[in-house]
N, C-alpha and C positions, 0 to 999 in steps of 0.2 A: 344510846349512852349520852348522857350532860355534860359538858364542857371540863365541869370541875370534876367527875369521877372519873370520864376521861384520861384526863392528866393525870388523877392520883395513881389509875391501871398504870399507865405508858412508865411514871418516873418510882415503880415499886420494882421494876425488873433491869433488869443489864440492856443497857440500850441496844437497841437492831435499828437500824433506818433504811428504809428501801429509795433512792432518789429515782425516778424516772422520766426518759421520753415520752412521748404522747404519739405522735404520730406515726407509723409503721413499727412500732412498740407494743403500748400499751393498747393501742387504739388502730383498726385494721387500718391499713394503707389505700381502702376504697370505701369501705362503710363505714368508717370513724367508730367504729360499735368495738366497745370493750368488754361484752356479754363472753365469751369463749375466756376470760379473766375472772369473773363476776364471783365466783365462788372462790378463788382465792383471794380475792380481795375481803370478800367477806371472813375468810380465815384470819388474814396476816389481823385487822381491824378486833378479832377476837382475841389475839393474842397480844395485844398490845405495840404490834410495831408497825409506826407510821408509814405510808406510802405519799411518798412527795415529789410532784409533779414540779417537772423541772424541765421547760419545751422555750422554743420560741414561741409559743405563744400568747396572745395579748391576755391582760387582767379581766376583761368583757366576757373572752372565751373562756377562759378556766374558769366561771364563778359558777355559771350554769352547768359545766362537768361537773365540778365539786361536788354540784348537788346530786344530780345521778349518781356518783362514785358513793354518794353517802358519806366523803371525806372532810374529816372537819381538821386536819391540819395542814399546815404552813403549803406555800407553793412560791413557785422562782419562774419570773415571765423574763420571757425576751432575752434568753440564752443568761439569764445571770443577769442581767440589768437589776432588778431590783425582786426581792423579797420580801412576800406578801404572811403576816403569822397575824392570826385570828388575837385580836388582843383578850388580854387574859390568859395564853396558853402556856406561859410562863408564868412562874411568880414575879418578875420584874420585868418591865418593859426596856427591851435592849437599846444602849447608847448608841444615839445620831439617829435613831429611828423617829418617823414622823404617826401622828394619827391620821389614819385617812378612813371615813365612816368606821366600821368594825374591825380595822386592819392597823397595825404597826406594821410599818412599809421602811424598810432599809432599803435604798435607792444608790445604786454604782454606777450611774451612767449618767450621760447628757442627755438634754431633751430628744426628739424624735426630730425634731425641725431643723437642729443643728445639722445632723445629716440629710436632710434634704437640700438643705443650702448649701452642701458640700457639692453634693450629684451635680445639681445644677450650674455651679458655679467652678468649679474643676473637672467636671469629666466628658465636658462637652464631643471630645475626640470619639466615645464610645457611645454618646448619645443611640445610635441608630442599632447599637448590640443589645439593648436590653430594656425592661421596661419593669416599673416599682410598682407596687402597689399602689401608691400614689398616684401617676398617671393613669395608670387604669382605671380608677376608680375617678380621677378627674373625666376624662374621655368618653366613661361607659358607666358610670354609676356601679352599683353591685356587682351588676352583669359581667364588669369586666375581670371584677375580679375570680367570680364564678367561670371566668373561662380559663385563667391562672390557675386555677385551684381545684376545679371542681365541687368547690362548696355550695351551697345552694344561698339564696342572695339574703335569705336572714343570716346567715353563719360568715358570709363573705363581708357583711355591714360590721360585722364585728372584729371580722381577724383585720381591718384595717385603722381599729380604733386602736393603734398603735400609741406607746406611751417614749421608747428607749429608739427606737431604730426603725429600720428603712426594711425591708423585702425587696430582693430582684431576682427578679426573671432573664437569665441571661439567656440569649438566642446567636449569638454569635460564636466564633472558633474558638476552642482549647486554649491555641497561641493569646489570639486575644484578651479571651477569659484573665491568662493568667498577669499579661500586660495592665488591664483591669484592675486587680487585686492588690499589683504592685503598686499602683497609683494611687489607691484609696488607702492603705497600707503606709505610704509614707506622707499623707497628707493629714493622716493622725487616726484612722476607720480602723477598730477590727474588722477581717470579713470573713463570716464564719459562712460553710458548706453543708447548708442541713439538707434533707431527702429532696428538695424541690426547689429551694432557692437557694442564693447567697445573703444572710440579713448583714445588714452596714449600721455599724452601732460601733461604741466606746472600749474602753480595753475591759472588757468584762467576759465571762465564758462560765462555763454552768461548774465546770472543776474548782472552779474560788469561791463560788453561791455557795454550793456543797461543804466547801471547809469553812465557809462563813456562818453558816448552818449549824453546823456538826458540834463549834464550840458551844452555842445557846443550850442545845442540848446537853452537854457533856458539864455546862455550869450549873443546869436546873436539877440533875440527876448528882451534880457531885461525884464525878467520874471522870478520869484521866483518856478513856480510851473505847470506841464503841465497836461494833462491827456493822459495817455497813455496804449494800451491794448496790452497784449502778448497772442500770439498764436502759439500752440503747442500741442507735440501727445505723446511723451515721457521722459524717464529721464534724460537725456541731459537736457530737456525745463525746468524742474523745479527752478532751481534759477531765469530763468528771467519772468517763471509763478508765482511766490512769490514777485517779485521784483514789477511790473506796477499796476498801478493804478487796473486795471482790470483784467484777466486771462479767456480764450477761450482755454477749453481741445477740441482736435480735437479726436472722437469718431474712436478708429482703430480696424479691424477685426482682428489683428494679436496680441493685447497686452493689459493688461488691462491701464487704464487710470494712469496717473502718480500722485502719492498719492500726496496731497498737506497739509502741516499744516495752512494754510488759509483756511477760509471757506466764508466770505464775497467778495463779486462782483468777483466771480467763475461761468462760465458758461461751460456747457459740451454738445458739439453741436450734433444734432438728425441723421445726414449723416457723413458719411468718408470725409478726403479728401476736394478736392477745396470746392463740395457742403456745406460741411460742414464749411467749412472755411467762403463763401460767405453771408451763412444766419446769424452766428455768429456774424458777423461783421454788418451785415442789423441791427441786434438784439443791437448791440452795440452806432451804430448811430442815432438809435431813442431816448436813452439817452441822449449820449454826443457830436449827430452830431451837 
């Protein structure tokens, strides 16, 4: 489907927006493979309602998903930092947005560097707890980061082309940790708790992306009000699992489920992972499809 029939499908029917995680979500928590999805994505894509990726991760990494997802709408890096919409997928190009190649980029955050010269420069005290992307990737090239991640070193080269914030690897105590948090926290850092790290970035979180989203939609379609379902596996996810219409905890063998102060149209799916993901979403559209 072409750009412009696309949109005409997407903005002919009552908006749906699916926003999602990527990593132990959408995309398994050890083989990154979103195939056990594949055919529901190829459904939601026939019916007209977007799936939009909304992870910390960087612009580099989502482009070359996209293309496997065969997704051609909008995505949200770096926990909310900034959002990326294929220009054209609107009829008007939204206020304070920039062009960047094929991309209208709304941008919520400060640079990445800012927070580097935070670390550095205020947290010397825990220097020895933890270690960023950064360093690793100073110290050990890819490799290091491949040992953080388990990514393999073309995919590790990329998730450190960092554009909004920091990654860290904390190895040190709970107490610590949370001594940590407090201090990056009041020296002006959110710090969000995704499946593997904590990223150190601006007052931004995937819950504001989502509602910053939702309106673009909701002005192209000429509608007050959409239904929309978030899916997600950790603390990162919880503002924009609080935020939609719906909320789909993805069940992970590595962590407990992320607490939510909602308790209505909360579903917490029976598999990991894409499976998990795929039936959630079956489970969703018997609803609201």
């Amino acid at each position: 489907m072409n750009n412009a029939s696309q949109i005409a499908n997407l903005f002919s029917l009552p908006v749906k927006l699916i926003f999602t995680d990527l990593d132990g979500s959408l995309l398994d928590h050890h083989s990154y493979s979103f195939q056990p999805a594949a055919t529901m994505l190829a459904e939601l894509e026939q019916r007209g309602i977007p799936v939009i990726p909304i992870t910390s991760k960087t612009k580099v990494e989502l482009l070359p998903l996209r293309n496997q997802l065969n997704n051609p709408h909008p995505f949200i890096i770096e926990n909310g930092a900034a959002i990326y919409i294929p220009c054209g997928y609107f009829s008007q190009q939204p206020k304070n947005s920039k062009t960047v190649d094929d991309f209208w980029v709304l941008e919520n955050a400060a640079s990445r560097s800012t927070w580097q010269t935070l670390l550095d420069s205020q947290a010397a005290e825990f220097s020895a707890e933890y270690q960023t992307f950064d360093s690793a990737f100073r110290e050990h090239g890819a490799e290091g980061i491949t040992q953080l991640t388990g990514l393999n070193h073309h995919l590790a080269s990329l998730a450190n082309q960092r554009d909004y914030s920091e990654p860290v690897h904390w190895t040190g105590t709970a107490e610590r940790k949370k001594l940590f948090v407090e201090k990056m926290q009041s020296l002006g850092a959110t710090v969000l708790q995704g499946g593997r790290f904590l990223n150190i970035g601006g007052d931004t979180d995937k819950g504001r992306a989502l509602v910053q989203l939702e309106k673009l939609y909701l002005r192209q379609a000429e509608q007050s009000a959409c239904q929309t379902l978030a899916i997600g596996d950790s603390g990162n996810d919880i503002s924009m699992l609080e935020q939609a219409s719906n909320a789909l905890i993805i069940k992970s063998d590595h962590h407990a489920p992320p607490a939510l102060t909602r308790s209505e149209n909360v579903s917490i799916s029976a598999q990991t992972g894409p499976q998990g993901w795929a039936t959630g979403v079956a489970d969703w559209l018997q609803i609201h499809g």
